[in-house]
C-alpha positions as CSV (number, residue, x, y, z in Angstrom):
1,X,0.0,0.0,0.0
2,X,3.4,2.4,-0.8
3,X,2.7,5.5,-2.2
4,X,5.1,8.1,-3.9
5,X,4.4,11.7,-4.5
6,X,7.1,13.3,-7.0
7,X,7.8,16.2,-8.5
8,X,9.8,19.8,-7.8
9,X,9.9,22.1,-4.7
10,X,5.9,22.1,-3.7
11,X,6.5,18.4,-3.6
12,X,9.3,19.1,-0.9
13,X,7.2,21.6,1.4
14,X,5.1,18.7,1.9
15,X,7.0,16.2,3.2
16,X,6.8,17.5,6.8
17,X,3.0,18.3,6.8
18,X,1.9,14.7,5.1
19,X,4.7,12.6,7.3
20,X,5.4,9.5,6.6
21,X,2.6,7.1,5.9
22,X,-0.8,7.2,4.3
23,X,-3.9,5.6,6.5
24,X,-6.8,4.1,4.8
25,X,-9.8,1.5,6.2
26,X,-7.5,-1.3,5.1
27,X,-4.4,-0.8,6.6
28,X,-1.3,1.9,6.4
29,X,1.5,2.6,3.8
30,X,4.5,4.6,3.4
31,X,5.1,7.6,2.0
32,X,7.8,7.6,-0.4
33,X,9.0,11.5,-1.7
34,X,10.6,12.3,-4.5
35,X,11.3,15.5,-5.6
36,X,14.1,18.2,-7.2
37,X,13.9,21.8,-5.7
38,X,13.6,24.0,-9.3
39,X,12.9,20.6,-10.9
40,X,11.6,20.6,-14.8
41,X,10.1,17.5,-16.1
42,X,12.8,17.1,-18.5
43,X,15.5,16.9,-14.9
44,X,13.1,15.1,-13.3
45,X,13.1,12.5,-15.5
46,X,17.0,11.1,-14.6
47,X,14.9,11.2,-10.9
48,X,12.2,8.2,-12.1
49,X,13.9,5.4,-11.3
50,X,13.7,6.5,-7.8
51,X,9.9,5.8,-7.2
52,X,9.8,2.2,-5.9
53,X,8.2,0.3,-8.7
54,X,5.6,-1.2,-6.5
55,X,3.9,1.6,-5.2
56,X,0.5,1.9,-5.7
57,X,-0.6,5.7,-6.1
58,X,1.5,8.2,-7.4
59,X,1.1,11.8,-6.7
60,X,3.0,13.6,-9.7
61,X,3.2,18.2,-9.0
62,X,5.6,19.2,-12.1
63,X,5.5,21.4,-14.5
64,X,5.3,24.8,-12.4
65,X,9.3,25.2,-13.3
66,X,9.1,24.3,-17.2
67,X,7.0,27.3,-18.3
68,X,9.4,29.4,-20.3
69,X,8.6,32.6,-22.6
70,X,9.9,31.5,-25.7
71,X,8.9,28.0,-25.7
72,X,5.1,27.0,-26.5
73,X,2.5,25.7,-24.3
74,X,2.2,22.2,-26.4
75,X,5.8,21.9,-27.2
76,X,6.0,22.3,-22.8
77,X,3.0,19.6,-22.6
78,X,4.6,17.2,-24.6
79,X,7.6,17.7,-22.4
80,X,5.3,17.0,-19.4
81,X,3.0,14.1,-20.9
82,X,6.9,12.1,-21.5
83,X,7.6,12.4,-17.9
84,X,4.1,11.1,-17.0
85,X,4.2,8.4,-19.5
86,X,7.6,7.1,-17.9
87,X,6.5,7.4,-14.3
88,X,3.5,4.7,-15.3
89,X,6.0,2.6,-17.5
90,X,8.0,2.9,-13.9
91,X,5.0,1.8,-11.5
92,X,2.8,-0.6,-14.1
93,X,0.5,-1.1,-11.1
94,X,0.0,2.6,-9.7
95,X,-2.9,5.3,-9.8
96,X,-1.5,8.4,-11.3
97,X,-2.4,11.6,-10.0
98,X,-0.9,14.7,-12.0
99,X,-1.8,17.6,-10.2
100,X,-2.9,20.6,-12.6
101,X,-0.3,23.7,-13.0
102,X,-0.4,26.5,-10.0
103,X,-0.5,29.8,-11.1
104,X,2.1,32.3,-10.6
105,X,1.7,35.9,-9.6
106,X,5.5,36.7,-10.3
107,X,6.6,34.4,-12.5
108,X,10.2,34.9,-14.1
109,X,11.0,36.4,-17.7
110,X,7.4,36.7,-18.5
111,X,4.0,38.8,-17.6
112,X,1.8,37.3,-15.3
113,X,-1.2,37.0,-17.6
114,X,1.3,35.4,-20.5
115,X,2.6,32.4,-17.7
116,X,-1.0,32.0,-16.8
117,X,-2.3,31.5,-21.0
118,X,0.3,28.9,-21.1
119,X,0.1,27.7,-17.5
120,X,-4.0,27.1,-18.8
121,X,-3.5,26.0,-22.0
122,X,-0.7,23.3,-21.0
123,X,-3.5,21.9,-18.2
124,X,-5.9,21.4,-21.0
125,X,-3.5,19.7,-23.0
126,X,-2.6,17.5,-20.0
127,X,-6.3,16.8,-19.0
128,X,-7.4,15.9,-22.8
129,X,-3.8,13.5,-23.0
130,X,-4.1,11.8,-20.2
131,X,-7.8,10.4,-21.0
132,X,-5.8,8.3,-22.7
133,X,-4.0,6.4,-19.9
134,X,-6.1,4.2,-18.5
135,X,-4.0,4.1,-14.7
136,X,-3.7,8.2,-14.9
137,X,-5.9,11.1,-13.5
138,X,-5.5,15.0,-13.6
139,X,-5.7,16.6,-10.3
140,X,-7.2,20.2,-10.1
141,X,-5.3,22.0,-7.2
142,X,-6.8,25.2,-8.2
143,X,-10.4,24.0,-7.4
144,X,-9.2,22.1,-4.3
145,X,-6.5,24.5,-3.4
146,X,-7.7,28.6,-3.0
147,X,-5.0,29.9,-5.5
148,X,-5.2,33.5,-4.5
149,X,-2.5,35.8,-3.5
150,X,-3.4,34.8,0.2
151,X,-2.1,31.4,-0.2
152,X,1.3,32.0,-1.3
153,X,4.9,33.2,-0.1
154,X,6.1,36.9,-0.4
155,X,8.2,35.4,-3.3
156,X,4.5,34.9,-5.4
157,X,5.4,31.8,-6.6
158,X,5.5,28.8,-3.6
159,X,2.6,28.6,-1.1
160,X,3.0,29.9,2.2
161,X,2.5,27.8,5.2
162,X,-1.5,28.4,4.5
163,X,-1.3,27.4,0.9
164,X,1.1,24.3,1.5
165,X,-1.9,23.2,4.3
166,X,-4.2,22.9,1.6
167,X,-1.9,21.6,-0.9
168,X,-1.2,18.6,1.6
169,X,-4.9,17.7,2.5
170,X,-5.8,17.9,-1.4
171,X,-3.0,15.8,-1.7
172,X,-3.6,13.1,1.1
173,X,-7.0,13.7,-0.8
174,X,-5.6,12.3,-3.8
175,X,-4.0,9.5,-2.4
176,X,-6.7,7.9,0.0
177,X,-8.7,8.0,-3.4
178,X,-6.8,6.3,-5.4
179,X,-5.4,3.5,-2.9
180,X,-9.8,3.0,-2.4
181,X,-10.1,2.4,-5.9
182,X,-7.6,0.5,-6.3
183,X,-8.7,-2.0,-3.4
């Protein structure tokens, strides 16, 4: 009952508020993080191999570090989509979860309203691929998750310790589901 939750920095503010193990009706697993502070899908990919193969629900949060101003939404999804195709060829047996991009309300090199058209457009990309895979689900943090300026750090691009609360019970959200469904 192992489950993994992977991905870049918001994946590593989580560790201390989801702890170690994951409780369900039938029984308890452990929590397995791996993540890459600043990590893109394209460096997180060396990183796959370290999800334990038989874990059974994988949380994936990527793709918040791999919007660029010069680089097009669907060239960025396909980017994305090959990183979740090799986390399920990784864990044949796992539920996974990609959560949906967080906005950014200072995002680096580009206006705030161009990251978000891209940050949108790359979601819907990801939600229409991944109907696709049969073992892998979008997760909407923004409906789960109150992305408002309230909810972040002074640096307007990682949640404060409000934000990162949420983010964890959407996330422990996430993983209860998916270990129930796949009982």
């Amino acid at each position: 009952m192992d489950v993994c939750v992977f991905g870049q920095s918001f994946v590593r503010k989580l560790e201390p508020k989801l702890g170690n193990s994951v409780k369900t009706e039938n029984g308890e697993g452990k929590i397995h993080f791996v993540f890459r502070s600043g990590g893109t899908a394209t460096n997180l990919m060396s990183m796959v191999d370290q999800i334990p193969a038989d874990v059974r629900v994988v949380f994936m949060q990527i793709g918040d570090n791999d919007i660029h101003p010069h680089q097009q939404a669907f060239q960025t999804a396909t980017i994305i989509m090959n990183l979740v195709r090799r986390v399920s060829l990784q864990c044949p047996g796992a539920l996974i979860f990609v959560g949906s991009i967080f906005p950014r309300f200072k995002p680096q090199g580009m206006s705030r309203e161009v990251y978000n058209r891209k940050r949108v457009i790359i979601n819907t990309i990801i939600a229409d691929q991944v109907r696709q895979l049969a073992q892998v689900r979008c997760w909407d943090n923004c409906r789960k998750v109150r992305c408002n300026l309230r909810n972040y750090a002074e640096d307007r691009v990682h949640l404060n310790e409000a934000g990162n609360s949420l983010f964890a019970k959407t996330v422990m959200m996430a993983l209860k589901i998916g270990l129930r469904r796949l009982q």
